[in-house]
N, C-alpha and C positions, 0 to 999 in steps of 0.2 A: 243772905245773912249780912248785917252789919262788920264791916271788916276794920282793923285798927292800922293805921300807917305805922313801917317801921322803917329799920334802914340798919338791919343790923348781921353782923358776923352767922352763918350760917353755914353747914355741910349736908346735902344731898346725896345719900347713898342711890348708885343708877348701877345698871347692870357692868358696864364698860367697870368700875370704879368708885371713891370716896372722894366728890368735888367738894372747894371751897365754894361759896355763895354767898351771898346776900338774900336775907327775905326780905322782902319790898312789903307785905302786907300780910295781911292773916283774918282771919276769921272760925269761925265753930267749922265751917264745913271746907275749908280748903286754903290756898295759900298760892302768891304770886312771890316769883324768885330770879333771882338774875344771875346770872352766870356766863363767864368770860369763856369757857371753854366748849366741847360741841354738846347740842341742846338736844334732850330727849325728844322721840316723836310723841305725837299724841298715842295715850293710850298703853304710853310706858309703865310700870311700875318704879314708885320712887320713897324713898325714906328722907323725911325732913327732920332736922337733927339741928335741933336751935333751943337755946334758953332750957336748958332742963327737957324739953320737948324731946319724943322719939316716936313720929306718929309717919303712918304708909298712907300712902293715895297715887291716884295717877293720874298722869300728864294729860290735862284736857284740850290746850292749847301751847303752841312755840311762835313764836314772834319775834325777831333780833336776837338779843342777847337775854330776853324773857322768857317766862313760861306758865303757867299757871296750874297747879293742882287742887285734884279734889279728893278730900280723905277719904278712906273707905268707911270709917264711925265717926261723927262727931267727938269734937275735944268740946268738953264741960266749958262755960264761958269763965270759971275762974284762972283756967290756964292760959286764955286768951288775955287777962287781964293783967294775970303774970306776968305773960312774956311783957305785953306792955309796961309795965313796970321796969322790969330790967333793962328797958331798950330807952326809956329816956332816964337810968344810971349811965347803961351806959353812952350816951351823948354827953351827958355832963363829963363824964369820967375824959371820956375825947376832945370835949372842949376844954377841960383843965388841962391834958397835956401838952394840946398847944397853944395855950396862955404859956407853959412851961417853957415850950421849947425856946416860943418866941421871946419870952425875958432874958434867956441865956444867947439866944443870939445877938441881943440887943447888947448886952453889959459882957457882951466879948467872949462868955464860955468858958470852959478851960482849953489852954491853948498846948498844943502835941509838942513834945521839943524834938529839934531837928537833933537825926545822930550824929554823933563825931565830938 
């Protein structure tokens, strides 16, 4: 299946626990995810928990800080198309804030006053 690039805020329900994550990608039948902490094996059960999304599949491959699942029922393509939507919101929304942050670094910020 055609998959959509993302690069956005996600949580993976795994047995150990509720990880943060990144979903790197997505498609109707499955989904590539990144995560900093230890990676399921294949064949795990996992809940992907992104953009409104609350959909199970399992772990078909682990690689570095990678992984890749496959859902157990396809997601309709309008949810795919969803999330895509809200994922390049939010990049804009992350590229304005630091356009933000960087103007306020630039013209000095507010500045903390020393006590005494």
């Amino acid at each position: 299946m055609p998959r959509v690039r993302l690069c956005i805020p996600a949580k993976v329900q795994m047995l150990h626990g509720l990880e943060n994550t990144l979903l790197d990608d997505l498609s109707q039948t499955g989904a590539r995810v990144t995560l900093a902490g230890r990676l399921p094996g294949a064949g795990a059960g996992v809940v992907v928990k992104a953009a409104g999304l609350d959909v199970f599949g399992n772990v078909v491959w682990a690689k570095g800080a990678r992984f890749g699942i496959v859902f157990e029922e396809p997601l309709p393509l309008h949810d795919v198309v969803n999330v895509r939507h809200l994922a390049d919101a939010y990049a804009e929304h992350e590229a304005e804030q630091m356009r933000r942050n960087a103007r306020m670094f630039v013209q000095g910020g507010p500045r903390l006053r020393r006590p005494g």
